[in-house]
C-alpha positions in Angstrom: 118.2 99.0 69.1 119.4 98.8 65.6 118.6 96.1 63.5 121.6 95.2 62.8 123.3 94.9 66.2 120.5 93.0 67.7 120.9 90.4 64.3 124.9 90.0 65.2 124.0 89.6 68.5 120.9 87.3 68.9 120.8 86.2 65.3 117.4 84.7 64.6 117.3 83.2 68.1 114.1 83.3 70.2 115.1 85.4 73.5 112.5 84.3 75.8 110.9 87.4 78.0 112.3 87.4 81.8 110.8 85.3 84.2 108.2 86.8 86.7 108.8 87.3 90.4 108.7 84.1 92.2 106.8 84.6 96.1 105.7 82.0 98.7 102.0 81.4 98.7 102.1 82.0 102.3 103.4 85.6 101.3 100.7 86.1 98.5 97.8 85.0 101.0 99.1 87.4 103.4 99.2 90.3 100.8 95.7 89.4 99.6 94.1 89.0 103.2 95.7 92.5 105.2 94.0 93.7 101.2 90.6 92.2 102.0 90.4 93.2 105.5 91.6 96.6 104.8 90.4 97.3 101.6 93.6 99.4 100.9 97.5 99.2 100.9 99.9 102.0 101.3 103.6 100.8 99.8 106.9 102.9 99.9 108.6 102.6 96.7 111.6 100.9 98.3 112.5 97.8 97.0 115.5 96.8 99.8 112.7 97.5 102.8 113.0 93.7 104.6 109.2 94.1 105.6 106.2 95.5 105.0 104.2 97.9 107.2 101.2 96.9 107.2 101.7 93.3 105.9 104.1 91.8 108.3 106.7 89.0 107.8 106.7 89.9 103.8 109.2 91.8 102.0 108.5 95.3 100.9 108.8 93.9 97.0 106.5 91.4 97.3 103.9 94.1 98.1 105.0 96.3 95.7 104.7 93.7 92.9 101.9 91.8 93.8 100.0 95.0 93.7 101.1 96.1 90.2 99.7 93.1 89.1 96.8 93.3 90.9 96.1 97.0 89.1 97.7 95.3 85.6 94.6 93.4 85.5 92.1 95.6 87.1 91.7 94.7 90.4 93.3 97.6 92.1 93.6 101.3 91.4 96.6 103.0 92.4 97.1 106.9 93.5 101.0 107.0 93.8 102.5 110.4 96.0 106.3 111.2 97.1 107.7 107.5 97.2 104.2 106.0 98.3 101.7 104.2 96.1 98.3 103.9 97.7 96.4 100.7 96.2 92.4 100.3 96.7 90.5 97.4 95.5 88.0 97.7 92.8 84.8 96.1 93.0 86.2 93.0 90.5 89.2 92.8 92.9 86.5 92.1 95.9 85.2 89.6 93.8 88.4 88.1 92.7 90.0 88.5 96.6 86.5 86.5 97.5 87.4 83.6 95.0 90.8 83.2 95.3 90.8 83.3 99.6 87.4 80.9 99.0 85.2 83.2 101.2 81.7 83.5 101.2 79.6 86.8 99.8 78.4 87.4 103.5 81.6 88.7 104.4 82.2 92.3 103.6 
């Protein structure tokens, strides 16, 4: 964007970034527990999909962003083939899954 047209448009205004996704908790328990039992997530890149396979009673987005986050921050890898992302947890995602869903280290 040229400096100009972003000056005569915004002026020196701060433009705040776009607010992230709001989910239930329910939905994000959900997500992170099918994870934990599973260890993996399969996701079809389709954003209007009303539920999730594997994770039921949750949208398909939900999955699909929760999961980016998770691999943002390092908790998940991601191998991503014809409109499917396949999402496994890293060793730090067992450990954070473990905190977060306040389970002990016996459970594997």
């Amino acid at each position: 964007v040229p400096s100009s047209l972003s000056a005569s448009c915004c002026g020196d205004a701060f433009v705040p970034p776009a607010p992230a996704m709001l989910m239930p908790k329910a939905n994000r328990i959900a997500i992170y527990t099918t994870l934990f039992k599973d260890g993996c997530l399969a996701v079809k890149k389709d954003t209007k999909k009303t539920s999730h396979d594997q994770v039921t009673n949750v949208p398909n987005l939900h999955v699909m962003k929760e999961m980016t986050s998770l691999v943002s921050r390092g908790f998940a890898r991601q191998t991503y083939s014809w409109s499917w992302a396949y999402y496994f947890l890293t060793d730090e995602g067992i450990d954070f899954l473990r905190k977060y869903l306040h389970l002990p280290a016996e459970i594997v």
